[in-house]
Backbone bond lengths (Angstrom), bond angles and torsions (degrees), N, CA, C in turn:
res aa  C-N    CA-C-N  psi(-1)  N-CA   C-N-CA  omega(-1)  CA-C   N-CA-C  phi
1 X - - - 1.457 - - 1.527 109.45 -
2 X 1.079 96.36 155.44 2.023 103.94 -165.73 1.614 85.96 -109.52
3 X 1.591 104.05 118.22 1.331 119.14 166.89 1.689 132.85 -56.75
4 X 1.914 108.53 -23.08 1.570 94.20 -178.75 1.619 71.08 -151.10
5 X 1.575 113.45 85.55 1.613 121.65 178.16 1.528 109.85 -70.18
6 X 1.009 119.41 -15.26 1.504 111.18 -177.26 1.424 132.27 -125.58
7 X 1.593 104.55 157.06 1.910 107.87 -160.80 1.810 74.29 -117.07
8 X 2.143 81.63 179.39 1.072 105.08 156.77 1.561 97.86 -118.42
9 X 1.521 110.12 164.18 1.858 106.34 145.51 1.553 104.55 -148.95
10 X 1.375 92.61 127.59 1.295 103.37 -146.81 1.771 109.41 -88.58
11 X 0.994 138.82 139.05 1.711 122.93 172.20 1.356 123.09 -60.41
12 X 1.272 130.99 143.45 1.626 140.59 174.60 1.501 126.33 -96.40
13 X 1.182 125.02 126.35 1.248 119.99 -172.05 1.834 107.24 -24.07
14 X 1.284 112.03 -64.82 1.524 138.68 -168.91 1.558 112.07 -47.89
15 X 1.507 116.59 2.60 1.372 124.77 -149.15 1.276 126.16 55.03
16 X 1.665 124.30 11.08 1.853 102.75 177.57 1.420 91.85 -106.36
17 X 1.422 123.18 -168.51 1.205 135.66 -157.95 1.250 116.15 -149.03
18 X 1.370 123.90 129.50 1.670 125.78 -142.29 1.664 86.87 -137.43
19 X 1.555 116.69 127.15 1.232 123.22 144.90 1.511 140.57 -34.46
20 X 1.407 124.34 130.82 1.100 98.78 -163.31 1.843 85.91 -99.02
21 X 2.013 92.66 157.67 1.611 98.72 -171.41 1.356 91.38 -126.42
22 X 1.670 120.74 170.72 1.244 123.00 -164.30 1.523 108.39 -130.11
23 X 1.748 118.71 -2.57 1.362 137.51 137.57 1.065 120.04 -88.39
24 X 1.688 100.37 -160.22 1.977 125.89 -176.08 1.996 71.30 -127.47
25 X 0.768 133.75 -20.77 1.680 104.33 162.12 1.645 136.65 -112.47
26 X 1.755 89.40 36.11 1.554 113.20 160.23 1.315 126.20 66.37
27 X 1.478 92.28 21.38 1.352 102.97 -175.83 2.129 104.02 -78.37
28 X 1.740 98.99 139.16 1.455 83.50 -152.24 1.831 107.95 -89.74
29 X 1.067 116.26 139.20 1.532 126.20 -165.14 1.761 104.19 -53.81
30 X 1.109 133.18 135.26 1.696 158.06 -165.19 1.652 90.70 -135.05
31 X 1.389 94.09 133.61 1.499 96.59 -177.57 2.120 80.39 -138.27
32 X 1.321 114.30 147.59 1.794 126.31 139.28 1.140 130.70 13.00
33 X 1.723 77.87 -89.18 1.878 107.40 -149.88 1.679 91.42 -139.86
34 X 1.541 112.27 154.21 1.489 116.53 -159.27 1.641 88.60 -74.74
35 X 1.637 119.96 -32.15 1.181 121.12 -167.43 1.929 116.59 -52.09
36 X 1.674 101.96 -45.74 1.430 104.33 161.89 1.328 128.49 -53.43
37 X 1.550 103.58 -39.64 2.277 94.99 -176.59 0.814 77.88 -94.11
38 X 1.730 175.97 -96.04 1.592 139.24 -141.07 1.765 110.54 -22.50
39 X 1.731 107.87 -45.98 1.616 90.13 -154.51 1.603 95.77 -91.33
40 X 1.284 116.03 -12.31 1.532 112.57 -171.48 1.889 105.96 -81.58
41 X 1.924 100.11 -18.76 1.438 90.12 179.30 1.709 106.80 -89.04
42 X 1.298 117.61 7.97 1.562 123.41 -164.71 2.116 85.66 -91.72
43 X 1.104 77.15 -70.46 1.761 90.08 169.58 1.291 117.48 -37.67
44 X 1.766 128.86 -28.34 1.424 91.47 179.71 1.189 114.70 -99.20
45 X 1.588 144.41 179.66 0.966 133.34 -175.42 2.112 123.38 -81.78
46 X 1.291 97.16 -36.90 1.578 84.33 135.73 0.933 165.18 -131.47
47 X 1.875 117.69 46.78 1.105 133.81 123.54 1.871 116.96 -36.80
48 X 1.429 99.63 -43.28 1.921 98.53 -156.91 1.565 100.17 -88.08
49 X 1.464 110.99 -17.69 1.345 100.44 171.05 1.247 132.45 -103.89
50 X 1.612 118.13 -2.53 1.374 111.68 -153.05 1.699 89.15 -151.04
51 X 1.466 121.26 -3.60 1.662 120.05 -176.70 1.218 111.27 100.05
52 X 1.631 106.94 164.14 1.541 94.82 160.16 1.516 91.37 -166.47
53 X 1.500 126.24 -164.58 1.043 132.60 -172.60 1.477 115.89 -153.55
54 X 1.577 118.98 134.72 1.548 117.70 -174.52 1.597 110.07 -104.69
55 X 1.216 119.81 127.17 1.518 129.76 -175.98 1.704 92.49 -108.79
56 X 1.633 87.78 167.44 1.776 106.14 175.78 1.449 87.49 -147.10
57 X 1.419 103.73 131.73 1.220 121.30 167.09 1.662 104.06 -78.71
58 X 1.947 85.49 143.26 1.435 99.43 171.41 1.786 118.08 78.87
59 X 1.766 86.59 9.81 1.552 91.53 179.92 1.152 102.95 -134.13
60 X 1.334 128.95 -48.72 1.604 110.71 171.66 1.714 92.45 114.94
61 X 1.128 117.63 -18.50 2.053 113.65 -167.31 1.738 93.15 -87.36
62 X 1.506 93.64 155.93 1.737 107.45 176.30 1.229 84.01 -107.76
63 X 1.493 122.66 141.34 1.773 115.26 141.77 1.259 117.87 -127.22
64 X 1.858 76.45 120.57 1.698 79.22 161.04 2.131 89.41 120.73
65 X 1.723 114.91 -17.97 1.261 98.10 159.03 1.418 140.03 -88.32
């Protein structure tokens, strides 16, 4: 079992879509529980302005598109 299975990737003004990272050397943010990258993608600023979307590795489901 994968200990922090899930990302966000968040939407861009420009329409492309950028991973969310949890450094300045892009390392990409792993959250728990889907409930945390929901609130960490609410929290960022573009997550809150432009959307975003929570994946789980090793599963293949979007939640929340």
């Amino acid at each position: 079992m994968i200990e922090k299975p899930f990302f966000v990737i968040l939407n861009h003004q420009n329409g492309s879509v950028l991973p969310m990272v949890e450094n300045d050397d892009g390392d990409l943010a792993m959250f728990e529980t889907e409930t945390d990258a929901v609130t960490a993608g609410n929290n960022n600023p573009l997550g809150e302005h432009y959307g975003f979307e929570v994946f789980e590795l090793g599963d293949g489901r979007c939640f929340g598109c």
